[in-house]
C-alpha positions as CSV (number, residue, x, y, z in Angstrom):
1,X,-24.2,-7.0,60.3
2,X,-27.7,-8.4,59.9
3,X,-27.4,-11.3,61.9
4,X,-25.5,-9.5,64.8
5,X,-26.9,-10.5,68.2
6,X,-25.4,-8.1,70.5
7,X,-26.2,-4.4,69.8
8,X,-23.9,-1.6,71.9
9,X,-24.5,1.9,72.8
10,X,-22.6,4.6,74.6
11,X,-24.1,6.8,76.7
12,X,-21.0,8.8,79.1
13,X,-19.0,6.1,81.2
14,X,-22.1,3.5,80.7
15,X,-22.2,1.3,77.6
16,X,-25.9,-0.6,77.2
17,X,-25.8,-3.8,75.9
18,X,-29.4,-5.3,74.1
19,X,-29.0,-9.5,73.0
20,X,-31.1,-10.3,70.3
21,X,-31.4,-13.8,68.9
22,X,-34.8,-14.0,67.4
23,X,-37.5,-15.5,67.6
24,X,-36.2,-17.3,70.8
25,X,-33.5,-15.2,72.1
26,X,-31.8,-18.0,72.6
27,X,-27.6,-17.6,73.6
28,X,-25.7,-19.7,71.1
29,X,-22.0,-19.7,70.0
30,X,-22.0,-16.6,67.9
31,X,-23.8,-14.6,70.8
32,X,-21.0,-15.3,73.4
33,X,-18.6,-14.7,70.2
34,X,-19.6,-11.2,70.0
35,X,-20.0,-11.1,74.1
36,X,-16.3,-12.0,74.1
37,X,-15.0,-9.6,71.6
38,X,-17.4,-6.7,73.5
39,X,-15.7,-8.0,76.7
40,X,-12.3,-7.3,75.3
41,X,-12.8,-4.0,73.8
42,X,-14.6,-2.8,77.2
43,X,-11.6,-4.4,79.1
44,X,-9.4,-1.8,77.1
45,X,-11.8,0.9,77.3
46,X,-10.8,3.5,80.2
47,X,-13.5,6.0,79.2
48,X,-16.5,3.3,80.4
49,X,-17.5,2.0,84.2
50,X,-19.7,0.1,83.4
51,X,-22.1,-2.0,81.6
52,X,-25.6,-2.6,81.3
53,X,-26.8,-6.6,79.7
54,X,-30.1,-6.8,79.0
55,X,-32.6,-8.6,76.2
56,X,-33.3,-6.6,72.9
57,X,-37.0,-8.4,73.1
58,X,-39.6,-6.4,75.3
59,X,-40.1,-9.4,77.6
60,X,-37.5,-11.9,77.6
61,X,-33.4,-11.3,79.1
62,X,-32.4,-14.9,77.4
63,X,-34.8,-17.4,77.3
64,X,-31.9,-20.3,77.4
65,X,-28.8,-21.4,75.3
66,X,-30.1,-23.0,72.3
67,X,-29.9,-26.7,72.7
68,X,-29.6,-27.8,69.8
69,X,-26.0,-26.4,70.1
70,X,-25.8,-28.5,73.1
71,X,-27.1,-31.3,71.2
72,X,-24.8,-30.9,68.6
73,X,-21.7,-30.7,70.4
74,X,-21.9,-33.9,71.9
75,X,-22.4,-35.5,68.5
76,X,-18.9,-36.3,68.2
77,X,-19.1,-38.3,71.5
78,X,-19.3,-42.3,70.7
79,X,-20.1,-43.2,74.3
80,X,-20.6,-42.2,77.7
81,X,-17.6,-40.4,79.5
82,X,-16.7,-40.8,82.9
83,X,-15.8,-37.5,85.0
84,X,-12.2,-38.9,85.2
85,X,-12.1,-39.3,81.6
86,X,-13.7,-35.6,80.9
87,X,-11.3,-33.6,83.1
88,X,-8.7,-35.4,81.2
89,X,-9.8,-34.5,77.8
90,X,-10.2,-30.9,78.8
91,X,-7.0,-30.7,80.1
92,X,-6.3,-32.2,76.3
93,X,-8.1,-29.6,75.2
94,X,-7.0,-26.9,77.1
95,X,-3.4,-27.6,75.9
96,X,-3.7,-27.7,72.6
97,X,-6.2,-24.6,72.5
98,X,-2.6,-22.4,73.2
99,X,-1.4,-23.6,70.2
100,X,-1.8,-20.8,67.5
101,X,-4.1,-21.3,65.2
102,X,-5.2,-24.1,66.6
103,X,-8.8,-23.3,68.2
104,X,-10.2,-22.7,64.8
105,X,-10.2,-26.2,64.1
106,X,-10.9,-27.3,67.2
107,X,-14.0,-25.5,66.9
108,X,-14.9,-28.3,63.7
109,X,-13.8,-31.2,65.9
110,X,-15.6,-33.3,68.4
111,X,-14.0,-31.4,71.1
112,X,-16.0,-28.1,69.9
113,X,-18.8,-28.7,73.0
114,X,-15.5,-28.4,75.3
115,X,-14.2,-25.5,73.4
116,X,-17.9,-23.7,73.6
117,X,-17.7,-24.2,77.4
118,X,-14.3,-22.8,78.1
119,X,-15.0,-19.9,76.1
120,X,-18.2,-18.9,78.0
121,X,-15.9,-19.8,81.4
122,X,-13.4,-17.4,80.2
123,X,-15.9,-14.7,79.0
124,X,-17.0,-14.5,82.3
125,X,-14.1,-15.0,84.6
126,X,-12.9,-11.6,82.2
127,X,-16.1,-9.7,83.8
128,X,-15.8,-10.7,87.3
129,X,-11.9,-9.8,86.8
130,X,-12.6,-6.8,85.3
131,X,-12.1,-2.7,86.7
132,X,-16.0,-2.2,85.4
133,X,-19.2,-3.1,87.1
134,X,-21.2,-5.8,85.1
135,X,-25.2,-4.7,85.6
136,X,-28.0,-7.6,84.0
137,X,-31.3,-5.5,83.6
138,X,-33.5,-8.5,83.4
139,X,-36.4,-8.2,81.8
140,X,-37.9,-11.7,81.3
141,X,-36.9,-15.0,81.2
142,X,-33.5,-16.0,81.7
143,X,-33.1,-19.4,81.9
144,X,-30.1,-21.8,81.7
145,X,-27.6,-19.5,80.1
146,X,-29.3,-16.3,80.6
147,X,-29.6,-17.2,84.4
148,X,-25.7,-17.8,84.2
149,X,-25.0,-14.8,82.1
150,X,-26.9,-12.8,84.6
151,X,-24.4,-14.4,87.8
152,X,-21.9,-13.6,86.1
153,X,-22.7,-9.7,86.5
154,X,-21.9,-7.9,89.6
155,X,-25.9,-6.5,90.2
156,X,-29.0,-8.0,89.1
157,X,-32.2,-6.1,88.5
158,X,-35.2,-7.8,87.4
159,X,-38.6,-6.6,85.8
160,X,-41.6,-7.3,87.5
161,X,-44.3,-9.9,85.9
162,X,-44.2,-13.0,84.1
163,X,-40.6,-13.5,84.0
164,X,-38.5,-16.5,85.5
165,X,-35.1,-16.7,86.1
166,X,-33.4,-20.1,87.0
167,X,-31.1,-23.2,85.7
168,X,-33.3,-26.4,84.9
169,X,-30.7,-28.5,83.1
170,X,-31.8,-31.0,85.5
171,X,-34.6,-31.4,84.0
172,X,-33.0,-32.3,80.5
173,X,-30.7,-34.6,81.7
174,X,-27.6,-32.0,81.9
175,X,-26.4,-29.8,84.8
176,X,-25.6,-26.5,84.2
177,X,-22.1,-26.1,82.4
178,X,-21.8,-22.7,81.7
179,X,-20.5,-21.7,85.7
180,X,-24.3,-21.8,87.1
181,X,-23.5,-24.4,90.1
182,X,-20.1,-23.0,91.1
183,X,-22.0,-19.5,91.1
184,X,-25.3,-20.0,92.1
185,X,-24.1,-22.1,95.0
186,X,-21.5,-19.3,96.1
187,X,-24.6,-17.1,96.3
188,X,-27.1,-18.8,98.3
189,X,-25.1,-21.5,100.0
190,X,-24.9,-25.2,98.7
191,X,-27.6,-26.6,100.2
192,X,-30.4,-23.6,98.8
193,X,-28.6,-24.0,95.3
194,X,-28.2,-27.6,94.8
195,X,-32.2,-28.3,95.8
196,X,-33.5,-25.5,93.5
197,X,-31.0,-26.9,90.4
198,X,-32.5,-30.8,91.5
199,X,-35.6,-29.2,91.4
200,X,-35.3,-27.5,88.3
201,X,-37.1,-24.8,89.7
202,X,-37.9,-21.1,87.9
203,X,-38.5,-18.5,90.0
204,X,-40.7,-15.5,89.7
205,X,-39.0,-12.2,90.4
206,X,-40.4,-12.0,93.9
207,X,-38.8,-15.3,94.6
208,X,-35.8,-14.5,93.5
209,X,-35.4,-11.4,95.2
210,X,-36.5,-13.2,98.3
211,X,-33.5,-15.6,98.3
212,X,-31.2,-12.8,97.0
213,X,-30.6,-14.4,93.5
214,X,-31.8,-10.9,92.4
215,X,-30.6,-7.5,94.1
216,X,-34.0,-5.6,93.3
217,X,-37.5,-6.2,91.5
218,X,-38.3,-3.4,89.4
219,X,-41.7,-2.5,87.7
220,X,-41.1,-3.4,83.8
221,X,-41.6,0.9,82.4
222,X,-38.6,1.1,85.1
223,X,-36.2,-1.3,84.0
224,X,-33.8,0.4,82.2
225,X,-34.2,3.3,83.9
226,X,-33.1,1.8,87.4
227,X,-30.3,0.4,85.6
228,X,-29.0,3.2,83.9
229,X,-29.1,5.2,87.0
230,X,-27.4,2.5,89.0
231,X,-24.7,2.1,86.1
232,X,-24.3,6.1,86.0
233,X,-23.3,5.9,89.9
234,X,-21.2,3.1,90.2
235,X,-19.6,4.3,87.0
236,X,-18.4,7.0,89.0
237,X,-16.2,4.6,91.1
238,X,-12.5,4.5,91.5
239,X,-11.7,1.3,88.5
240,X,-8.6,0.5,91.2
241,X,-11.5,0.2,93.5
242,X,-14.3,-1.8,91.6
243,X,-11.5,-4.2,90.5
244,X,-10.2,-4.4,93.8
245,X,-13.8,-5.3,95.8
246,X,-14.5,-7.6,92.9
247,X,-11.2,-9.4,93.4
248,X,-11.7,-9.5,97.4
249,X,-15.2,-11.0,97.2
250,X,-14.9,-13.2,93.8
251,X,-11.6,-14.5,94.9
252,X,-10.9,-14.3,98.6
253,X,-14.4,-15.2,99.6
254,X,-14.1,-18.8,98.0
255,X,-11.4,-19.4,100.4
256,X,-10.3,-20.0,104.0
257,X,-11.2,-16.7,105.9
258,X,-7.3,-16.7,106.4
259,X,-6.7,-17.0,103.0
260,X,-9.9,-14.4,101.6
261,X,-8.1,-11.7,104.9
262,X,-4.9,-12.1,102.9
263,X,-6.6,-11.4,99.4
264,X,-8.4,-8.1,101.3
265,X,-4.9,-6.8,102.6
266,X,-3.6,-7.2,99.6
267,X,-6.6,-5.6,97.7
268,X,-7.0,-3.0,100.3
269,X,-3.0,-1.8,100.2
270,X,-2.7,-1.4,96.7
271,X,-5.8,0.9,96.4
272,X,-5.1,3.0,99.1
273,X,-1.8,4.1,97.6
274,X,-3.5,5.2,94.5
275,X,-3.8,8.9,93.9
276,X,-7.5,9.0,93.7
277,X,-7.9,7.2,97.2
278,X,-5.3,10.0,98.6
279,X,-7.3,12.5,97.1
280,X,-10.4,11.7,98.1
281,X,-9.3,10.6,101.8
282,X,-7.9,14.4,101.7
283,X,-11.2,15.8,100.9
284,X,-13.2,13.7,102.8
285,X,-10.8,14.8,106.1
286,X,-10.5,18.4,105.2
287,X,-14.8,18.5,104.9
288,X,-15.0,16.3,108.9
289,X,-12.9,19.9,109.8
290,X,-14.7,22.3,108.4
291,X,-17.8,21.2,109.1
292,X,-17.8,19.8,113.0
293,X,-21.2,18.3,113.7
294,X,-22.6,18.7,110.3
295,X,-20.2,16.6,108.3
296,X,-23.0,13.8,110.3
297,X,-25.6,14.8,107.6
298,X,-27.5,11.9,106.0
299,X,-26.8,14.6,102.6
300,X,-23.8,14.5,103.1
301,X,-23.1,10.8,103.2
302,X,-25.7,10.5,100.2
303,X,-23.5,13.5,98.3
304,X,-20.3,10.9,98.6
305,X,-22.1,7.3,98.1
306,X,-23.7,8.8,95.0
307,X,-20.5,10.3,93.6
308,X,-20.7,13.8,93.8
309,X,-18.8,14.9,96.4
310,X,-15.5,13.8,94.2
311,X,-14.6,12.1,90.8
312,X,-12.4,9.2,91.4
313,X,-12.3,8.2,87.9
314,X,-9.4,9.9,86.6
């Protein structure tokens, strides 16, 4: 399709993902379209682990989501609405979205701004939710939208240089609506989050790795590189397992400790009665035996952490 924006390849258990909008790289409706029917077929996929986003341009992840869309979807808006007022319509919305066929012309209506929104919430509650391990190789900008894209993936790895990464709705009179201040502010804590959004503030890669909004800082040749090798490994994972951690920590640690303990019991129960945890367990054991003093090997623990030692995939 020649105006396709989001280009797939399969390489083993790790499926490579390249966004391209040009000339702006900008996200728009069609881009998280084809993210949603990508997410959908990967959710059904048992032969991948994981999954690595990243822009098609050489340097830029997603400059923003286009806003003229924005602009457009609030066209059908005669005056100002209160927050009251909004979280009613939605639930309007929302309601009459379940209806079959009815989204499609929602989508024409002057609800299609609310539609847009629950449809990026969705797309990425799926990956968060989901038995595969989301990786954002982030080679430029990603601003607005592509910041949010990128929290919504379990590891962030950014390119080195010129690039900034960051949500400066503020700035435009918005806030972020795509699931940047619940996630951002889950991340670094309220108070961190809610000055940088005020502030509008892009960060260079170094900042962001400073504050953690970024797990490593990567020279640009390396990019794809660090992320396929990181996608390769954690592809090797247990699925019960990587949807189990994701559900502990995206779920139970966004409530009371009691509550998020519960969630981990839960979590922790149901994957250590799978056969893979048994089997690995067993191996792990039977090796402490055999080897007395030099199962302590740092090669040894390397050997498991990068998969090795055991395939839990199957």
């Amino acid at each position: 399709m020649a105006d396709q924006t989001v280009h797939a390849q399969s390489d083993g258990r790790v499926l490579t993902v390249r966004l391209d909008n040009p000339p702006h790289n900008f996200m728009n409706g069609a881009m998280v379209r084809e993210l949603d029917a990508l997410s959908r077929s990967v959710e059904e996929n048992e032969g991948l682990g994981a999954v690595i986003l990243t822009g098609a341009p050489e340097d830029t992840f997603i400059t923003h989501f286009d806003v003229s869309e924005i602009l457009a979807g609030t066209e059908g808006v005669s005056r100002h609405v209160s927050t009251n007022a909004a979280r009613g319509g939605l639930r309007v919305v929302g309601a009459i979205e379940r209806i079959p066929g009815a989204k499609g012309a929602l989508e024409r209506s002057p609800a299609a701004g609310a539609v847009r929104l629950r449809a990026m919430h969705e797309l990425f509650l799926r990956m968060n939710r989901m038995d595969k391990v989301w990786i954002a190789a982030i080679n430029g900008n990603a601003m607005g939208g592509g910041c949010e894209l990128a929290l919504a993936c379990d590891i962030r790895i950014m390119a080195d240089g010129d690039g900034r990464i960051g949500l400066p709705e503020a700035s435009l009179g918005i806030i972020p609506g795509a699931g940047g201040t619940q996630r951002l502010a889950r991340l670094l804590g309220p108070s961190q989050a809610l000055e940088m959004m005020l502030e509008a503030r892009a960060l260079a890669p170094a900042q962001a790795l400073g504050i953690g909004l970024v797990h490593r800082v990567v020279a640009p040749g390396r990019l794809l590189a660090v992320a396929q090798e990181t996608a390769e490994r954690l592809a090797r994972r247990s699925p019960a397992v990587v949807a189990a951690l994701k559900t502990a920590v995206y779920d139970g640690a966004s409530r009371s400790l009691a509550d998020g303990l519960h969630v981990e019991r839960a979590a922790f129960m149901s994957v250590a009665s799978t056969d893979a945890a048994r089997r690995a367990m067993q191996a792990y054991a039977d090796e402490v035996r055999e080897e007395g003093p030099a199962a302590r090997s740092p090669e040894r623990f390397e050997r498991w952490r990068s998969g090795e030692a055991l395939d839990l995939t199957e």
